[in-house]
C-alpha positions in Angstrom: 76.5 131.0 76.9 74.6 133.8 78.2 74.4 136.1 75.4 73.9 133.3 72.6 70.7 131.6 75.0 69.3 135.6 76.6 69.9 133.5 79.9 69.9 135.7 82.9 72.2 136.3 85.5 69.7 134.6 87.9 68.7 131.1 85.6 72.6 130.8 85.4 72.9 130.5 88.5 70.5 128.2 88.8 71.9 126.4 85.9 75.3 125.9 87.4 73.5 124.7 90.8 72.0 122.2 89.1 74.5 120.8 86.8 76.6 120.8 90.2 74.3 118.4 91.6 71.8 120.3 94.0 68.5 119.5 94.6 65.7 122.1 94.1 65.1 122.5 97.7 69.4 123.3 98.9 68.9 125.4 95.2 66.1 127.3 96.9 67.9 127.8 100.2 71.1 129.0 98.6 69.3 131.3 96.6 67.1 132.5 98.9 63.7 131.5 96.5 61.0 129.0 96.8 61.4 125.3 95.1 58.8 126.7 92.8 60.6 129.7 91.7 63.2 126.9 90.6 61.1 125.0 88.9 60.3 127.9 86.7 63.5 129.1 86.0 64.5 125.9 85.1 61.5 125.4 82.7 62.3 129.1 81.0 66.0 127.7 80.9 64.8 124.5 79.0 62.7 126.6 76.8 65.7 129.0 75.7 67.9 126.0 75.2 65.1 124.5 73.4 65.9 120.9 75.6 63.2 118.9 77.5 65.6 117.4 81.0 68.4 117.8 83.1 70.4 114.9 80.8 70.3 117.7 77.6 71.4 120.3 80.3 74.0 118.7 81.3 75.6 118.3 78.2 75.4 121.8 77.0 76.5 123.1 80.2 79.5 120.5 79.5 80.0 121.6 76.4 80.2 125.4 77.3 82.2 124.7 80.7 79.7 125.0 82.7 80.6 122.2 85.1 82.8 122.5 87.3 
């Protein structure tokens, strides 16, 4: 997943926190980032997986075993 999308280590982690169900601020806390620094890994995340919402997420994080 990482290699064929250039996701980095840091926007898969980000990815798996939110296809687990967290909300951008416990994903912020976790992670030690602001909620904006979310939104903008998740925005660079859409644009690599060339997908517009969390629905298309989910089902290619489903699809490489992502969720858990």
């Amino acid at each position: 997943f990482q290699k064929i999308f250039r996701i980095t280590n840091r926007e898969l982690e980000v990815t798996v926190l939110i296809v687990s169900g967290l909300t951008y601020k416990d994903i912020s806390n976790k992670l030690l980032i602001s909620e904006r620094t979310v939104e903008r890994h998740l925005t660079n995340i859409y644009n690599k997986l060339g997908i517009g919402n969390k629905i298309e997420l989910y089902r290619i994080a489903g699809e490489y075993s992502l969720i858990l």
